[in-house]
N, C-alpha and C positions, 0 to 999 in steps of 0.2 A: 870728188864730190863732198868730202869729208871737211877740206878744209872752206869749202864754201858756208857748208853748212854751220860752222863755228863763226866762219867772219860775218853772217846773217844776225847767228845769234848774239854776237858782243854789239854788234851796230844795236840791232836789236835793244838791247839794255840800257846803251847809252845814252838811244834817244828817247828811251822810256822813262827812263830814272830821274832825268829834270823835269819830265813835264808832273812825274808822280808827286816829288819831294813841295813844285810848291807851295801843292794845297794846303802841308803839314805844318805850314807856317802860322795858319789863324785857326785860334782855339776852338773856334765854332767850328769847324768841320766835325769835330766828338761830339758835338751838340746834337743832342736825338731830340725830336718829335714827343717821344715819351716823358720829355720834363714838360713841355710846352701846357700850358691848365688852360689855353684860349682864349677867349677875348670875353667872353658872356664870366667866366670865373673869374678873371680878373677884375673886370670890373666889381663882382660883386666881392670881392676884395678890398678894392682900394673905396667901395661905399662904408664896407665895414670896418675896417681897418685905418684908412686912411692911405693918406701918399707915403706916410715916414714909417707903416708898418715895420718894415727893416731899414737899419742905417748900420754902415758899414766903418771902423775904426781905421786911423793908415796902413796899418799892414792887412786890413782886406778882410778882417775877422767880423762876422756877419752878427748883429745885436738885435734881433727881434720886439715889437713891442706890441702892447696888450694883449699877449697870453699868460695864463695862470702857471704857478711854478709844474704843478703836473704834466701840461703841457707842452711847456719847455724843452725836455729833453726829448721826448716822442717828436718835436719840428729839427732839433739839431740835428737828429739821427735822419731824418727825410733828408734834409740839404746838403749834409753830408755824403749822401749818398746819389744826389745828384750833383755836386760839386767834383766827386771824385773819378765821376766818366768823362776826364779830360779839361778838368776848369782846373785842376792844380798841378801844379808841377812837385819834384822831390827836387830839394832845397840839400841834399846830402851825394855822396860819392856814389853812394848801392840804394838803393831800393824802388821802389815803385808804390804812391798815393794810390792806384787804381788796387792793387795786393794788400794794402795794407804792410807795406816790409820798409816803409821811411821813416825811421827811427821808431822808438819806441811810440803806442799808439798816434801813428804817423802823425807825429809832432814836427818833423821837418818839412811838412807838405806847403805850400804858398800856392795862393791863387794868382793865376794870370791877373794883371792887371791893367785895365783899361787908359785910356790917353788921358779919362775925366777923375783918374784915381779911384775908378771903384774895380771890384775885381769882374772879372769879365764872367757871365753867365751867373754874376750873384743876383743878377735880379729874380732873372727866370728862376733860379733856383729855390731864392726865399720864397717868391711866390707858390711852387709846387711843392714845396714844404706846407707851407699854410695850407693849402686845398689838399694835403693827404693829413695831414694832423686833424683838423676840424672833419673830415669826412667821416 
């Protein structure tokens, strides 16, 4: 019964582990609910703001516009902090962007990058910066 009970278990595994690993493939599955600021905030965003509120450099480094230098750092610190629930990978041998342990203040961190060159979840993310910064 013994050996049944193993040959159940590794099937078991085998045919679990492909169907688990695909989902692992697209960045948005770490995407939570919790960054999302909805559609009534958004808009009133992009009425305030504009469309080009953020524009992103080619390696994915997110530039914010029309807020004050005081402001600045209090919206980095937001997007950073939803950027790093799964939109960046470490760009290094050892560490982890989500720990903070990818190089020195995880400087080797890289955002996913979309098909259109922007980094994948940089929108949502600038946007939910902006609604916790101004809130």
């Amino acid at each position: 019964m013994k050996r049944q009970n193993l040959m159940g278990f590794i099937l078991l595994c085998l045919y679990t582990s492909s169907a688990r690993a695909e989902g692992f493939e697209d960045v948005t599955l770490r995407y939570h609910t919790q960054w999302d600021v909805g559609d009534l905030e958004r808009q009133a965003l992009l009425d305030k703001y504009g469309e080009f509120r953020v524009s992103f450099d080619q390696d994915g480094k997110a530039m914010p516009q029309g807020l004050s230098p005081e402001l600045m750092d209090r919206w980095k610190n937001f997007y950073e902090l939803c950027m790093r629930d799964g939109c960046y990978f470490c760009d290094a041998d050892i560490g982890s962007c989500e720990t903070g342990t990818c190089g020195p203040d995880n400087s080797y961190c890289k955002p996913y990058m979309g098909s259109e060159g922007l980094p994948k979840c940089g929108i949502e993310c600038a946007d939910y910066a902006f609604a916790s910064t101004l809130s």
